[in-house]
C-alpha positions in Angstrom: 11.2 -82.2 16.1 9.1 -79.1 16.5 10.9 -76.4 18.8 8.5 -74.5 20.4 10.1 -71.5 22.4 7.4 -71.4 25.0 4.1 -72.8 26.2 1.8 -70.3 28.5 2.1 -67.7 31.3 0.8 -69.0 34.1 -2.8 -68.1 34.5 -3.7 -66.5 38.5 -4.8 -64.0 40.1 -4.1 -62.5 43.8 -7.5 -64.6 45.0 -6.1 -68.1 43.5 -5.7 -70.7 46.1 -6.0 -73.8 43.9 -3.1 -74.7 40.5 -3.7 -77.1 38.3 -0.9 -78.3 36.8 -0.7 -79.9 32.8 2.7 -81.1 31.3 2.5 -78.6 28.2 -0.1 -77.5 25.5 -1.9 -79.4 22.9 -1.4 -78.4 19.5 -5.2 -76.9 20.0 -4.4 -75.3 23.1 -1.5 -73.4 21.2 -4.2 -72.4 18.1 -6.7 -71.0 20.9 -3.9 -69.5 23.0 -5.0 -70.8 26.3 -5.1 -74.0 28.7 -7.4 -77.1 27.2 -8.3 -75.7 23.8 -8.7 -79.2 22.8 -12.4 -79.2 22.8 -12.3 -83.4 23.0 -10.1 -82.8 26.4 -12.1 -83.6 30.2 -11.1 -80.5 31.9 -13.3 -77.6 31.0 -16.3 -80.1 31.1 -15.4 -82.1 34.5 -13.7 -78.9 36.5 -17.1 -76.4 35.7 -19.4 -79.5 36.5 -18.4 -80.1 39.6 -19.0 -76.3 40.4 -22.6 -76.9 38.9 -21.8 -74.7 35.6 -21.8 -75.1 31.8 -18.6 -74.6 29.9 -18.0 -71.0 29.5 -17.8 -70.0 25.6 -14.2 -68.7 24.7 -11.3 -67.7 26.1 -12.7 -65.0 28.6 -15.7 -66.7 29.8 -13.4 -69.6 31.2 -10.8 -67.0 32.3 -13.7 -65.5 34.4 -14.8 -68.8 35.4 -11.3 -69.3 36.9 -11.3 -66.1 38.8 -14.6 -66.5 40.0 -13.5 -70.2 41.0 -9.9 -69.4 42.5 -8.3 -71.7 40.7 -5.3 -71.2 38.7 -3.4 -73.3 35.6 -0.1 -73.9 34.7 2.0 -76.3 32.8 5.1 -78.0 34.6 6.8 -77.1 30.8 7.6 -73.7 29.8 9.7 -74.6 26.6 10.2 -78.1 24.8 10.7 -79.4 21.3 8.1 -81.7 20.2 6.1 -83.0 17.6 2.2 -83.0 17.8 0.5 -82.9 21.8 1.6 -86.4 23.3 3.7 -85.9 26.6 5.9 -88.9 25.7 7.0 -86.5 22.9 8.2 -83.8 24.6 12.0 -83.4 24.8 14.7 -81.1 25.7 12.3 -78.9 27.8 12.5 -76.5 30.8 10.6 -76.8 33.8 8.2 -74.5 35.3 9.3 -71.6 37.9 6.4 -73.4 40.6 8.5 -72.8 43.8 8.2 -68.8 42.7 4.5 -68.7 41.4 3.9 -70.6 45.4 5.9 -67.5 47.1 3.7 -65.1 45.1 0.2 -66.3 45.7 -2.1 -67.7 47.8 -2.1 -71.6 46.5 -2.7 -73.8 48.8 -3.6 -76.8 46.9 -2.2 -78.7 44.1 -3.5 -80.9 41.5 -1.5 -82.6 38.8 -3.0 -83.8 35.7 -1.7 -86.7 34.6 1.7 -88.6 34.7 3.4 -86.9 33.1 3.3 -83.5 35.2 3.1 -85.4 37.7 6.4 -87.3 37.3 8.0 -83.8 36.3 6.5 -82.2 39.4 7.7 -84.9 42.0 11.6 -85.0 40.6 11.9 -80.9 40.6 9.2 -79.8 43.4 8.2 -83.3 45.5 9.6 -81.5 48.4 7.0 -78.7 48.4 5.1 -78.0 51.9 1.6 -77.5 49.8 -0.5 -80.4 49.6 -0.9 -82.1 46.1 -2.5 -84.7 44.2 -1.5 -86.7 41.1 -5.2 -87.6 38.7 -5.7 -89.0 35.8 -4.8 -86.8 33.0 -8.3 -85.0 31.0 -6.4 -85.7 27.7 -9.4 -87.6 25.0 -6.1 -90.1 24.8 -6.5 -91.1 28.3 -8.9 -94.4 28.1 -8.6 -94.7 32.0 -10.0 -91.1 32.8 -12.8 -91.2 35.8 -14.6 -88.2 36.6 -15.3 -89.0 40.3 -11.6 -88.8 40.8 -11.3 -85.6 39.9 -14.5 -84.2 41.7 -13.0 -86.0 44.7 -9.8 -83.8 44.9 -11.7 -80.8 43.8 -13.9 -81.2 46.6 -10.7 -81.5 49.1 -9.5 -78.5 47.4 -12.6 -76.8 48.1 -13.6 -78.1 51.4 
């Protein structure tokens, strides 16, 4: 197994009002240093889409597309051992400070991508008051990925 100590800070601002939650970075995402580095993954392409943008270039563009966009990213795993970027993988990990990050922003709205956060999500924070929705993960390993279900909750999100 690979032990990595931690996986990213969460990424808001005072203005967020929508978190997306992953389980825990790609092995991409850790090279780039920030959320969906994997340039084969869904999210950058169907999240700024919806909003009727192209794919920011970099790290800052899409942080600026995020503040600009109120949304804010997490993973539901801070620290885990495991080997390569598949969720089934992941082992001995600790689980995200959500209830905290929710008393210390504005969120509102929660969407979970893919099982795994979502099954991580619903045993430690299933109880939460804030709306949320479980999609289908962005990951290029995810065969059963459909766009419209995304742009669906973003739209409730948004609304």
């Amino acid at each position: 197994m690979e032990e990595i100590k931690h996986g990213f800070e969460p990424f808001y601002d005072e203005n967020s009002v929508v978190l997306i939650l992953g389980s825990f970075p790609s092995v991409k995402s850790r090279q780039v240093e920030f959320y969906y580095g994997n340039k084969q993954n869904r999210f950058w392409k169907t999240v700024c889409s919806f909003f009727g943008e192209e794919v920011p270039n970099g790290v800052d563009g899409k942080k600026d597309f995020l503040k600009r966009r109120n949304i804010a990213l997490w993973d539901m795993v801070t620290e885990c051992e495991i080997v390569g970027s598949q969720d089934n993988k992941i082992k001995n990990f600790k689980v995200a400070n959500i209830k905290k990050l929710l008393q210390n922003s504005k969120i509102n709205y929660i969407m979970l991508n893919g099982s795994k956060a979502a099954e991580i999500f619903l045993r430690n924070f299933g109880d939460t008051e804030v709306p949320f929705v479980q999609l289908p993960s962005t990951s290029p390993a995810n065969t059963r990925f459909k766009t419209e279900v995304w742009y669906y909750a973003l739209s409730r999100a948004f609304e």
